[in-house]
N, C-alpha and C positions, 0 to 999 in steps of 0.2 A: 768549440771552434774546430771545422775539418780540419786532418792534419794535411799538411802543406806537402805536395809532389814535389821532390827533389830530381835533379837534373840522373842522379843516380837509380830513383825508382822506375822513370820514364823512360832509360835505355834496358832495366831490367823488364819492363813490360813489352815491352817492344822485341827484345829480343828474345822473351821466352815466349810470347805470345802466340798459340800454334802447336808449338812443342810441349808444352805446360798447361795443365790442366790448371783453370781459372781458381777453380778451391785452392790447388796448390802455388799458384801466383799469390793470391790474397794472403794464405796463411806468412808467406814468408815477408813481405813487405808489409806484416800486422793492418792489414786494411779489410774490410769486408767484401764479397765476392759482388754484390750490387757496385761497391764503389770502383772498383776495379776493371768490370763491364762497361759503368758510365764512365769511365777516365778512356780505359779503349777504344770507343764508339767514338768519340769526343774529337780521339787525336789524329780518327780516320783506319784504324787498324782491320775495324769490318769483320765480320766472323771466323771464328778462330781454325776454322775446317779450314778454311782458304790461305790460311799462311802455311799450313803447314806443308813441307816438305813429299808428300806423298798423295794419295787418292783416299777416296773411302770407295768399301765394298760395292755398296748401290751405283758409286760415280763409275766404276770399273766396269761394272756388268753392264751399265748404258755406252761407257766410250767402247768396248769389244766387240759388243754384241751379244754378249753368254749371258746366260740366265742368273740369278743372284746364288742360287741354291746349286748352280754347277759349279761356280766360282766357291764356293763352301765346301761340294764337294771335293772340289782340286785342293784349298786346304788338308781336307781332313785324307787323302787317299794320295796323293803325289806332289805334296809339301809346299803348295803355293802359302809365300811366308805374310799371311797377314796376323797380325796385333788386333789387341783389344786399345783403344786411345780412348782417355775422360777429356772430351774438346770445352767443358763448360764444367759446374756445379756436379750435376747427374747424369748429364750426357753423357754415354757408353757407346763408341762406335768401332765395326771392324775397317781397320784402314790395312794399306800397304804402301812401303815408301817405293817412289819412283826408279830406285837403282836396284833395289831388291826386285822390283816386278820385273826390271830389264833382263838381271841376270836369270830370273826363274825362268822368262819367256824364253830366253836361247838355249834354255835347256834342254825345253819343253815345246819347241816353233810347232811342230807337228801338230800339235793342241788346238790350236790357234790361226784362224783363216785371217789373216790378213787382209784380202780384200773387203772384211767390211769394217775396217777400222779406216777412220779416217785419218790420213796423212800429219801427223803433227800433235794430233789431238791429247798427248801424253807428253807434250813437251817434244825436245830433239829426239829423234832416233836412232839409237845405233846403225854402224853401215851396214850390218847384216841385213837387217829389217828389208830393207829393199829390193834384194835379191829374193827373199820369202815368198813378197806380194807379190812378185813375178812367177814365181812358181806356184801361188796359189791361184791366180788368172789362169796360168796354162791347164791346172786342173779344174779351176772352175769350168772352163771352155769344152772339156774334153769328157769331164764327169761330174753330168748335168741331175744328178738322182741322190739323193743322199743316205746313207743307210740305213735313218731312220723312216724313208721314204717309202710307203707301202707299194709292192709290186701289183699291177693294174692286168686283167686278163689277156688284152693287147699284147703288153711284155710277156705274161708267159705262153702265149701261143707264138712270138716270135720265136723267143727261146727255144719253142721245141721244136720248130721248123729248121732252126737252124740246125740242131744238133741231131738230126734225126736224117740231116743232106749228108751226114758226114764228110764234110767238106773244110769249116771253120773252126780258127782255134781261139782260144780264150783270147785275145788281142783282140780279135775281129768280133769276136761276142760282143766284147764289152764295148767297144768302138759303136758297133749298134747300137746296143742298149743305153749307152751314156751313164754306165754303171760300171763300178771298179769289179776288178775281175775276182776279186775276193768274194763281192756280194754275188755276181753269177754264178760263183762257186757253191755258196750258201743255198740260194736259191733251187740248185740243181739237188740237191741233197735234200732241203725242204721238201719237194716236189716228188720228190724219190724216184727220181728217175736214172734211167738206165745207161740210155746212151751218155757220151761225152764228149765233149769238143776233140779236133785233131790236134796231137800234143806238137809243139814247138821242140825243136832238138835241143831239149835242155842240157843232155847229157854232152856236150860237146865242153870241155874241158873248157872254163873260163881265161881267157892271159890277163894276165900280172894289169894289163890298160887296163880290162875291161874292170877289174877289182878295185882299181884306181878309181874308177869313173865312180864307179857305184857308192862306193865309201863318199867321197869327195860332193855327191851331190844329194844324197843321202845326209850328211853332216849341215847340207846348206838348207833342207827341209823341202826337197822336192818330191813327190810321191811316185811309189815305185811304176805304175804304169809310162810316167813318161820317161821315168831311167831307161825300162824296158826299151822303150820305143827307138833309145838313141844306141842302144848297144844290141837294137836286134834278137830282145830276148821277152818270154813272158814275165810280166810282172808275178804270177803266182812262182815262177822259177827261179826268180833273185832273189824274192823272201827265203823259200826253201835253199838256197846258196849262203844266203846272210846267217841262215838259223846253223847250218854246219861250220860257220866260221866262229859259232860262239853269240851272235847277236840275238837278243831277245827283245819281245815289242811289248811295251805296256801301253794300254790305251792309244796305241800307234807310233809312239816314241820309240825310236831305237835309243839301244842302249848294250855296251859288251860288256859283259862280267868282270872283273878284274880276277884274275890266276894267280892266289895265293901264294 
């Protein structure tokens, strides 16, 4: 005769259900991993990925937008905290809990384009979050070419028009081109060419505001061209400003050493 579900095993399925790999439920309520399933299904519980507290890999790289194998990368090169989870018997999957992704994302905003996540779709968001997609719209609107975006002949015969007027400085390049001034920079050195854009008076002592500004919007995940823009400076000039204060960029992420 089955053995009989006590009021006791039905709150322990329930409540580990998700969190607990189904071999490791059965073993411990001595039932077998089939009765356990059918007892679940039964009482409405529905697959055990959906209870749980977190995403899995493939659900993250569809809600973000990122590939599965960058999200793997980001594991393995700048510590995005995903797990191995047994959600059944033999089922092996990389998950990440919902607050661990939160706080890795605000580490990491920089990473991460916000406008093509949709709104919610990870549960509530933090209040940062909002400010982000704001600042990822003002870059999307501004720099329309992505870096993995191959440079088309059109572009570099503007490029050389422009830099050859001697007229335009890297703002105004890149305002053209709808390309970050880092990549025009790239480019110009690809292309091996001579001339340069007309420099911005980078050298003009920064004030205490303007380092304020930088720091403070820079920390919110806004990119340097439009820092630039609001403090009247080139964006390749506030990098170069940030790098003598100590800040170093991985993957686009600032970050300050800590001084031992």
């Amino acid at each position: 005769m089955p053995k009989r579900w006590s009021e006791q095993d039905l709150m322990y399925l329930e409540e580990r259900w998700g969190s607990m790999s189904i071999k490791g439920i059965a073993a411990h309520l001595g039932r077998s991993v089939t009765s356990v399933k059918l007892k679940a299904y039964r009482i409405g519980l529905g697959a055990p990925s959906l209870s749980y507290d977190g995403i899995t890999l493939n659900q993250l790289s569809l809600a973000i937008n990122v590939s599965y194998s960058t999200l793997a990368s980001w594991a393995e090169r700048y510590d995005l905290p995903i797990k191995r989870k047994v959600f059944a018997e033999k089922e092996v999957v990389w998950v990440i809990n919902y607050s661990d992704f939160w706080k890795w994302a605000e580490a990491n905003k920089q990473m991460i384009d916000f406008t093509k996540i949709e709104p919610l779709i990870l549960g509530p968001e933090p209040k940062w979050v909002e400010e982000k997609r704001n600042a990822d719209l003002l870059k999307q609107r501004k720099i329309k070419k992505g870096t993995n975006q191959a440079w088309t002949p059109e572009e570099d015969n503007i490029l050389k028009g422009m830099l050859n007027a001697y007229c335009y400085t890297y703002p105004e390049i890149s305002d053209r081109l709808k390309r970050s001034e880092a990549a025009v920079k790239r480019r110009i050195r690809d292309l091996g060419l001579k001339s340069r854009p007309v420099r911005l008076n980078n050298h003009i002592k920064y004030t205490k505001d303007e380092v304020k500004t930088i720091e403070t919007l820079l920390a919110k995940g806004y990119y340097l061209e439009d820092i630039a823009t609001r403090i009247n400076k080139s964006a390749i000039g506030i990098r170069g400003k940030l790098e003598r204060m100590g800040y170093k960029f991985r993957n686009g992420v600032p970050y300050k050493k800590q001084i031992s």
